[in-house]
C-alpha positions in Angstrom: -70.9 -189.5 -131.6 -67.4 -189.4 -132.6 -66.0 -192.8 -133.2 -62.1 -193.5 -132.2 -61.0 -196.6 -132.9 -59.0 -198.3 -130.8 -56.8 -201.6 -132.1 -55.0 -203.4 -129.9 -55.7 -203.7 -126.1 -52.2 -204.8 -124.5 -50.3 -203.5 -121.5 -49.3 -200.2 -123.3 -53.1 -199.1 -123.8 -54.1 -198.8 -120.2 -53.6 -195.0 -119.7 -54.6 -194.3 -123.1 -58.3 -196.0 -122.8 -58.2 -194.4 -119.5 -57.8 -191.2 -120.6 -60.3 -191.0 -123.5 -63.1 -192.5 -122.1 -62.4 -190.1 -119.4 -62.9 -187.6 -122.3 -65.4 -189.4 -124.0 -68.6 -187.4 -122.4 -67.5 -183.5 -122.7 -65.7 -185.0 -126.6 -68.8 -186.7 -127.8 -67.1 -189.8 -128.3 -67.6 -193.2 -128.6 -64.3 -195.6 -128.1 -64.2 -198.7 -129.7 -61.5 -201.2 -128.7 -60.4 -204.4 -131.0 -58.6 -206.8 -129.9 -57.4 -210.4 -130.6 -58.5 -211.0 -127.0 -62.0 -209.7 -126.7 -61.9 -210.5 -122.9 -58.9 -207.9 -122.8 -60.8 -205.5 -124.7 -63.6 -206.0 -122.3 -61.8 -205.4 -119.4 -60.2 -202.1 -120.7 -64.0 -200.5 -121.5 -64.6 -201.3 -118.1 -68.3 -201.2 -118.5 -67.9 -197.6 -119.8 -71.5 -196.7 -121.6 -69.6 -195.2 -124.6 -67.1 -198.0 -124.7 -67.5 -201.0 -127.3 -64.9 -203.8 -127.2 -65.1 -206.8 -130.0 -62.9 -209.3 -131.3 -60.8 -208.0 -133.8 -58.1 -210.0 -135.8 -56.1 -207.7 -137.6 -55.1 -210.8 -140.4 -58.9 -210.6 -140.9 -59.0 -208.3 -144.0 -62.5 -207.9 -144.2 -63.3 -206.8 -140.2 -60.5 -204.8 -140.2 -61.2 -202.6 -143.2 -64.9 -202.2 -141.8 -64.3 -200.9 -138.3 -61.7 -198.6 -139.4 -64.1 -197.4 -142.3 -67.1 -196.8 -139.6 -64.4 -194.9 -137.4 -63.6 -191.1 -137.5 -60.1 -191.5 -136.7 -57.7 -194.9 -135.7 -55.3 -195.3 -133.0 -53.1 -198.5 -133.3 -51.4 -200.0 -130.7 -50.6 -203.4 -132.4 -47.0 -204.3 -132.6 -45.1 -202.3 -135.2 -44.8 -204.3 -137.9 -48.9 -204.7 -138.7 -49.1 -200.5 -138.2 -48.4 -200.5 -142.4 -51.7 -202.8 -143.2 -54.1 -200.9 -141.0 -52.0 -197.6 -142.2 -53.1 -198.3 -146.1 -56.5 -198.7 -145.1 -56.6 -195.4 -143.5 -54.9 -194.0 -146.4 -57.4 -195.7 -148.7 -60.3 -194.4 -146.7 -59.5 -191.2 -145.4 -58.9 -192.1 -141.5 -56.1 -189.9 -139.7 -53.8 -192.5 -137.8 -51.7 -192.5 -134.9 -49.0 -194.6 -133.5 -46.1 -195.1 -130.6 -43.7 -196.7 -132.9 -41.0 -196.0 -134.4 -41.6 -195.0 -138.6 -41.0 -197.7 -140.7 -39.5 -197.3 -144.4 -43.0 -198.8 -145.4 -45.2 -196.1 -143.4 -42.9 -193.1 -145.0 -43.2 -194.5 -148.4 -47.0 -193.5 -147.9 -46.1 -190.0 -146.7 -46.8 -188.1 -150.1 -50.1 -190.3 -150.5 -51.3 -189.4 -146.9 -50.0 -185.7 -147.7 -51.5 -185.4 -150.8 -54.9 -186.2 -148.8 -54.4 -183.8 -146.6 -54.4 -186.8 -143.6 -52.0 -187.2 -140.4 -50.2 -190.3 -139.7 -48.5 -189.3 -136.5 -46.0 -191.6 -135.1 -43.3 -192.0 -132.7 -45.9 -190.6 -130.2 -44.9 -192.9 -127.1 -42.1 -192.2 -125.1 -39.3 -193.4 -126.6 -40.1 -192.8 -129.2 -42.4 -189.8 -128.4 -41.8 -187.5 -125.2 -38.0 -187.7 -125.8 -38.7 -186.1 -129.0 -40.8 -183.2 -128.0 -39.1 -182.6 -125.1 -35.8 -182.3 -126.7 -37.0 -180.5 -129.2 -38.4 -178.2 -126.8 -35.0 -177.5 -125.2 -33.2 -177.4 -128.6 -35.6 -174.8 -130.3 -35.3 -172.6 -126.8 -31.5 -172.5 -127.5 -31.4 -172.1 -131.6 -34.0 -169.1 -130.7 -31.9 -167.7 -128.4 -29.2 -167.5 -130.7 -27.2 -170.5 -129.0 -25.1 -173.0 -131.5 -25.8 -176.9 -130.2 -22.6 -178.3 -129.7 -23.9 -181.5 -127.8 -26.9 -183.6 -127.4 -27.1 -187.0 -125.2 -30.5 -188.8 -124.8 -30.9 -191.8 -122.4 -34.4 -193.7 -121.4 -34.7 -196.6 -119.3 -37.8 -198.7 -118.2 -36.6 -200.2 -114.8 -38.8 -201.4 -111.8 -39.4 -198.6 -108.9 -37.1 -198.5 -105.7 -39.7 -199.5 -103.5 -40.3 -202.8 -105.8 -36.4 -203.4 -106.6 -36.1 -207.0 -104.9 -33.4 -208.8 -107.3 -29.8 -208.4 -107.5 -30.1 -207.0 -111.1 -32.3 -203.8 -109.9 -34.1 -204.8 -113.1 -37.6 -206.4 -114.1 -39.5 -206.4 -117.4 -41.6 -203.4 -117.7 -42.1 -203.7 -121.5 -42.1 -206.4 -124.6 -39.1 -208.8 -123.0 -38.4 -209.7 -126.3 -36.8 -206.9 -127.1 -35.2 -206.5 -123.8 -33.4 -209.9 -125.1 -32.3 -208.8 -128.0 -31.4 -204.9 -127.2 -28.6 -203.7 -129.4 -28.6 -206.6 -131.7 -28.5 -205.8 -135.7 -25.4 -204.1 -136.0 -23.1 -202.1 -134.7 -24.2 -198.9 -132.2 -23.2 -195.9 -134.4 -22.8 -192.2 -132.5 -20.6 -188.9 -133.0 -18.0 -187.9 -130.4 -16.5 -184.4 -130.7 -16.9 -184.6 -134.4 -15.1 -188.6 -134.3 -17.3 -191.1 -135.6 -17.6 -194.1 -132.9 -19.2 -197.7 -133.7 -19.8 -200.3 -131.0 -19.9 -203.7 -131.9 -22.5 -205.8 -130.4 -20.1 -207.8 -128.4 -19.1 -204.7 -126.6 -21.8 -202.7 -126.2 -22.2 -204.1 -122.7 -18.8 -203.2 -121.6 -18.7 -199.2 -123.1 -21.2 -197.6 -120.2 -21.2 -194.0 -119.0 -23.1 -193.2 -115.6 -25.7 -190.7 -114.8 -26.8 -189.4 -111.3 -30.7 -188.5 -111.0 -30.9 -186.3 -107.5 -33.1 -188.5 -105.4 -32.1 -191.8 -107.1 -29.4 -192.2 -107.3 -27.1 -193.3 -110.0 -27.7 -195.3 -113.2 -25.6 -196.4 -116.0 -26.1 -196.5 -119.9 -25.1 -198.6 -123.1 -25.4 -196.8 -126.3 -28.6 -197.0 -128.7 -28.1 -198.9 -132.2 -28.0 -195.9 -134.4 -28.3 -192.5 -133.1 -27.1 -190.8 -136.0 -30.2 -190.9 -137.8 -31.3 -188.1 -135.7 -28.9 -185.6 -136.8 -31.5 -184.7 -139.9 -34.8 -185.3 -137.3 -33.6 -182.8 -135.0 -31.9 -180.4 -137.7 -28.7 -181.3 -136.0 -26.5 -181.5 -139.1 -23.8 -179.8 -137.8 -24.0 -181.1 -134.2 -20.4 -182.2 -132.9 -21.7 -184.7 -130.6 -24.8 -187.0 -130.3 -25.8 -190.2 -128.5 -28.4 -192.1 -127.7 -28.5 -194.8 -124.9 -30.2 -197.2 -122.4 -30.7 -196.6 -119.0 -30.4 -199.6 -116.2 -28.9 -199.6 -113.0 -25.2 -199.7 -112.4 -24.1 -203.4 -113.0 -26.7 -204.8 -115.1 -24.4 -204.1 -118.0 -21.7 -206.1 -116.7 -23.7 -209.2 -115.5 -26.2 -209.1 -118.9 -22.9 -209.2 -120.9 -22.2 -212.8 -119.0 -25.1 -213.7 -121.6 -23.9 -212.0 -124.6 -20.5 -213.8 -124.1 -21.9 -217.4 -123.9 -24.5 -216.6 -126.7 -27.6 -216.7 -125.0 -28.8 -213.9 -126.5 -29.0 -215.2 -130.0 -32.0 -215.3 -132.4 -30.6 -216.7 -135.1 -31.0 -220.4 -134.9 -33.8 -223.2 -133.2 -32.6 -225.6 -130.4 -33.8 -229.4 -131.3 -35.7 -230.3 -128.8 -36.0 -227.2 -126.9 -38.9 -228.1 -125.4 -37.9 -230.8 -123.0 -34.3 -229.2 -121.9 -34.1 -228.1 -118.1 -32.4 -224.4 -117.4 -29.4 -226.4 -116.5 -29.1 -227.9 -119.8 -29.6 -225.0 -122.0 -27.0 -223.5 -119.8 -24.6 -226.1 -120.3 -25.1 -225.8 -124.7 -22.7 -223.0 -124.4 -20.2 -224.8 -122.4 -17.1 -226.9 -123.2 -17.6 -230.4 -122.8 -16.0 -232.0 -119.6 -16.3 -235.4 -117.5 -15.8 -234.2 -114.6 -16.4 -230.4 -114.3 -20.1 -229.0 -113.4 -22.1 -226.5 -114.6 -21.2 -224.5 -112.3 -17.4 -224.6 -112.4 -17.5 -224.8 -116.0 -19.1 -221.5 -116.8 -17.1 -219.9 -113.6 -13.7 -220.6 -115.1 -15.2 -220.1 -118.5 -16.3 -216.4 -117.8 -13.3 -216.1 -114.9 -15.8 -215.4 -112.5 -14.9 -216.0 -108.8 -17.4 -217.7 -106.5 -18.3 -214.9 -104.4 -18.5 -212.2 -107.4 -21.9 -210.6 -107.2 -22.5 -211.8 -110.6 -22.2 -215.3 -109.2 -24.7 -214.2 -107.0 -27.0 -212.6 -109.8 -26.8 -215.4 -112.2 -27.6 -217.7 -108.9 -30.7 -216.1 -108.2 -31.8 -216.7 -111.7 -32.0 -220.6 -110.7 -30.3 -221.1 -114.0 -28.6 -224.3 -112.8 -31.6 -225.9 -111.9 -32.2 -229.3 -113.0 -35.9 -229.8 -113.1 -37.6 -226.7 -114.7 -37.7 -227.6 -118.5 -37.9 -224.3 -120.6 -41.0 -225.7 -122.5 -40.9 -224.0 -125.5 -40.6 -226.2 -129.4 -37.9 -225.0 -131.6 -36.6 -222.2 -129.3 -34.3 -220.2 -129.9 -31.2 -219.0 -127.6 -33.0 -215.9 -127.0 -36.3 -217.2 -126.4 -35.0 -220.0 -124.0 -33.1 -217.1 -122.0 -36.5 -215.4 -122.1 -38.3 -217.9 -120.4 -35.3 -218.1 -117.8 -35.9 -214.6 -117.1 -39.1 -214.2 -116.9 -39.8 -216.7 -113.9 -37.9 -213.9 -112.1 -38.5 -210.7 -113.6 -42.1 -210.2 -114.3 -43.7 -207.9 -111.8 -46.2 -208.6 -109.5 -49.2 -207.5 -108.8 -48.7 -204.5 -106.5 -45.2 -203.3 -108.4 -44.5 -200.3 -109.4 -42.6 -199.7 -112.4 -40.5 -196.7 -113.4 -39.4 -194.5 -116.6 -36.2 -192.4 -116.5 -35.9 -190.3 -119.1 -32.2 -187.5 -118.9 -31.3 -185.2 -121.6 -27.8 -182.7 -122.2 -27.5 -180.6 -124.1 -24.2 -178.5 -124.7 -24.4 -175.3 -126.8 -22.2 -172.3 -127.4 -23.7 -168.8 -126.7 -21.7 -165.1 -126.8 -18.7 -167.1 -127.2 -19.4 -169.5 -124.0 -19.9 -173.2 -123.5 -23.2 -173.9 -121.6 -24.8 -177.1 -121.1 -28.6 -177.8 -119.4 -29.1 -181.1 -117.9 -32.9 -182.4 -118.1 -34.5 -185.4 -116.4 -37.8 -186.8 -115.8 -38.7 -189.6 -113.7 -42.4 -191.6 -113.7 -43.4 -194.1 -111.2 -46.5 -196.4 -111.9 -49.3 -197.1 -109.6 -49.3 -201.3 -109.9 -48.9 -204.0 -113.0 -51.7 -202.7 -114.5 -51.3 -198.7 -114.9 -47.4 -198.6 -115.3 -45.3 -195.6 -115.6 -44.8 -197.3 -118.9 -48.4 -197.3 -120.5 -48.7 -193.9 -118.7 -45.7 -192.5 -120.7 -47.3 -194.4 -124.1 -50.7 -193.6 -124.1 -51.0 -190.4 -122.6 -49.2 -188.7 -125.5 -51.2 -191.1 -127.9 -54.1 -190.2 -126.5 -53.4 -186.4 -126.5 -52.5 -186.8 -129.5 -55.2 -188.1 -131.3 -57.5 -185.7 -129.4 -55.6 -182.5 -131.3 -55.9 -184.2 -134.3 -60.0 -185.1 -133.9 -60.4 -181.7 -133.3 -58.7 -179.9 -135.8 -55.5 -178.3 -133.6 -52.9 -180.4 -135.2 -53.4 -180.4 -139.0 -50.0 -180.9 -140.9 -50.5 -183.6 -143.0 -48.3 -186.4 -143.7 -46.7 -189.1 -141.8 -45.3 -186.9 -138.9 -43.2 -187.2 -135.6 -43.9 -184.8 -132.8 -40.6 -182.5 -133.1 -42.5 -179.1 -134.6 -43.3 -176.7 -131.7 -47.0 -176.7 -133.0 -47.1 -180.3 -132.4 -44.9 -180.5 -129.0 -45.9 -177.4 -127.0 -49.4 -177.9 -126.3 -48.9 -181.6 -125.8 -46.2 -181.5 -123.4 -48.3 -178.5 -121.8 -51.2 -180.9 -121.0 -48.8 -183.7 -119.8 -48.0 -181.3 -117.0 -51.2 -182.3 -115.5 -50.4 -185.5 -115.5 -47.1 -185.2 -113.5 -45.3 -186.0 -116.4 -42.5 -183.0 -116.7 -38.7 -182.4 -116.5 -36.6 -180.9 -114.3 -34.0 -178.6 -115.8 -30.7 -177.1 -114.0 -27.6 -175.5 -115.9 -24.5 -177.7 -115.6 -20.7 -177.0 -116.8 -19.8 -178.2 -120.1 -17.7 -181.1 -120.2 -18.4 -182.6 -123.5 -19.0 -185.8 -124.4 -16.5 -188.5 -123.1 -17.0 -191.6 -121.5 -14.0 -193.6 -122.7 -11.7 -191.0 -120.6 -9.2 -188.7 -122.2 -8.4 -188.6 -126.3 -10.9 -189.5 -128.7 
C-alpha cells in the first residue's frame, strides 16, 4: 500500500482524512495520521482498517524523520511555521509535500533544491490561500485568452458563522485559529493599488476604511483590506494591473465595534500583563482606562470612546460580559491580545450543532474591443456542525485533491509551487464541483475600484 502521511490532526484536517480514507480502498492507500494528541489522531481514523494514528511530536527529530522516510508522500497540517523542518526532511529524502499555508521565505529558499530533485512542494492549497487562487486564476486566464486587458481585480474571504447559527450581536464566531482573528491586520500598514494610486492603511484605521458587498441570498457584508496585496501583482502576472485589493469579509458592523478594541489597545501582542492570571474581565478592561475616583467602568470607557448608552456597540461590547467582576482571565503573563482572546472566546466558540460558513467574492474588471467589462464571482460554503466546518471542508478538500494528483503522477511540476497554473487549477477545481464547492458568475458594469467615494 501506498503510504500518505498525515501530520497534524486539528480542526482543519477533518474533510481532508475524510476524503482520503474515503479513497484509500480503490487508491491502495494506507493513511497515517501523527499528532501531538494521539487521542485526536485516533478519533480522525475512526477505526478505518487502512488508517494508523500515533503520537507524533514534531520537536522529536528522530520520529519525525522516520515516519516521513517510511511514507510515499507527506501532507502537513501543522501550523505554518514548523512546515520548513518537516519540508527539509522531505527535501532530504525525496518525499513530495503539500501544505495550506501561506509560502514562507524559508520554504522558497528550498525551491531550486526541491526543483533540482524533480519533487513538488505545493502550498497555499487551502482556501485562502488556495481556492482563491485557482479560482481567480481561472477567471483571469479565461479573460487574457480571450484577448481581454485586466484592468481590476478585488478578492475578499471571510470565515463567519451560518445564518441559521448567528445568535450574537456581532454576527461573528471563531471559525478558525482566534489568534489570528486577534491580531488580523497587525504588522504594518495594509498596502493596495487604486486606479494606478498607491494606497496604505495604517493599522489604526484599517477598521474604519470598509467597502460593502451584497451576496444574493445573504445579504450584505462588509470588508477591511488584507495586509499586503500587492505581492500578488507578480503571482497572478498582474504587473500592469491598475487596481488590486485584497480584504476580509465579516458582517456589516463588526468593523466598527472590533475597532472599539483597537482604540483602547486590546489588541496588542507586544507586551505581558503582571499578574495576568488573577485579573477579572473588568480589570483588564479598566488597564486601558484613565484613572478616576468616582467614574465606573462603564462610564469611563463610554465617554472615553463617545459612545452613547443605547449605541448597539454598547449593546455588543455588553453581551461580551466584559465588565464582569468575577471571571478572572486565568492566563500567566498574558498579553493584551491573549487576555481579549479569552474574553472572546467564552462567547464566540461554536457549539456543537453550528454551522459555520466561508464566503469567498471575486471582480474582476477588464477592457475588451475597446469596452470596460467586469464579472462578479462568489461562492458561499456552509458546514454541517463543529466538527466538519465549511472551514476544514474548504482546507482539506483541495489538500487532499491535491496530494492525490500528485501520488499519482497528474501534477508533476517540480518545485515549491502555488496552485495558479491551469494544469494545476482546472482539474482540481473540476473535482471540487462534486463537492458543492463552486462559484457563481454574472457580468456586472464596471465601476472601478472606489470605496473612499469620488477622487483618489
Amino acid at each position: 500500500m501506498r503510504n500518505i502521511l498525515i501530520i497534524g490532526a486539528g480542526r482543519s484536517a477533518t474533510s481532508l482524512i475524510q476524503y482520503i480514507l474515503e479513497k484509500s480502498q480503490e487508491e491502495d492507500l494506507l493513511v497515517t495520521i501523527g499528532d501531538i494528541s494521539v487521542q485526536n489522531a485516533r478519533r480522525l481514523a475512526g477505526g478505518h482498517p487502512n488508517a494508523e494514528a500515533y503520537l507524533l511530536d514534531i520537536h522529536n527529530v528522530h520520529d519525525r524523520r522516520e515516519a516521513i522516510q517510511d511514507s510515499d508522500i507527506v501532507i502537513s497540517m501543522l501550523p505554518a511555521r514548523y512546515h520548513i523542518e518537516v519540508a527539509r526532511d522531505c527535501l532530504e529524502f525525496g518525499k513530495n509535500l503539500v501544505t495550506a499555508s501561506y509560502v514562507s521565505d524559508e520554504m522558497q529558499s528550498l525551491h531550486h533544491k526541491v526543483e533540482s530533485k524533480g519533487l513538488t512542494f505545493m502550498n497555499e492549497i487551502g482556501v485562502d490561500p488556495g481556492i482563491d487562487h485557482m479560482s481567480a486564476m481561472q477567471v483571469i486566464d479565461r479573460i487574457r485568452d480571450g484577448g481581454g486587458k485586466m484592468l481590476m481585480f478585488e478578492s475578499f474571504t471571510g470565515g463567519l458563522v451560518a445564518p441559521e447559527s448567528d445568535d450574537n450581536l456581532w454576527n461573528y464566531k471563531f471559525t478558525w485559529n482566534p489568534r489570528n482573528v486577534v491580531l488580523a491586520g497587525q504588522g504594518g500598514a495594509a498596502e493596495f493599488i487604486q486606479e494606478g494610486t498607491y494606497k496604505y492603511i495604517p493599522y489604526h484605521r484599517l477598521f474604519r476604511r470598509t467597502e460593502f458587498l451584497e451576496v444574493e441570498g445573504y445579504g450584505r457584508f462588509e470588508a477591511y483590506a488584507n495586509r499586503n496585496s500587492l505581492k500578488y501583482r507578480k503571482i497572478y502576472g498582474l504587473e500592469d494591473i491598475l487596481t488590486l485589493y485584497r480584504g476580509t469579509i465579516r458582517r456589516v458592523g463588526f468593523s466598527k465595534a472590533w475597532n472599539i478594541f483597537v482604540q483602547l489597545g486590546m489588541t496588542d501582542d507586544s507586551y505581558i500583563i503582571p499578574h495576568s492570571e488573577n485579573l477579572s474581565y473588568r480589570q483588564f478592561v479598566n488597564l486601558f482606562l484613565p484613572y478616576s475616583p468616582t467614574d465606573s467602568v462603564e462610564l469611563k470607557l463610554r465617554h472615553n470612546l463617545k459612545i452613547d448608552q443605547d449605541d448597539l456597540m454598547w449593546d455588543k461590547l455588553l453581551e461580551l460580559d466584559i465588565f464582569n467582576g468575577e471571571k478572572t482571565i486565568g492566563i500567566k503573563d498574558a498579553t493584551p491580545a491573549q487576555a481579549l482572546q479569552k474574553i472572546l472566546m467564552d462567547k464566540w466558540t461554536l457549539k456543537e450543532d453550528d454551522k459555520d460558513m466561508i464566503v469567498m467574492y471575486h471582480k474582476f474588471g477588464y477592457e475588451l474591443e475597446g469596452k470596460k467589462k467586469q464579472i462578479d464571482s462568489h461562492m458561499v460554503i456552509k458546514g454541517e456542525d463543529q466538527t466538519y466546518t465549511a472551514m476544514a471542508k474548504t482546507v482539506g478538500l483541495p489538500v487532499a485533491i491535491a496530494a492525490l494528483k500528485i501520488l499519482n503522477g497528474e501534477i508533476t511540476t517540480p518545485g515549491v509551487l502555488r496552485p495558479i497554473a491551469k494544469e494545476i487549477y482546472e482539474p482540481i477545481l473540476e473535482e471540487l464541483k462534486d463537492y458543492g464547492i463552486a462559484f457563481d458568475e454574472h457580468f456586472a458594469d464596471y465601476l472601478g475600484y472606489n470605496p473612499e467615494g469620488v477622487g483618489g
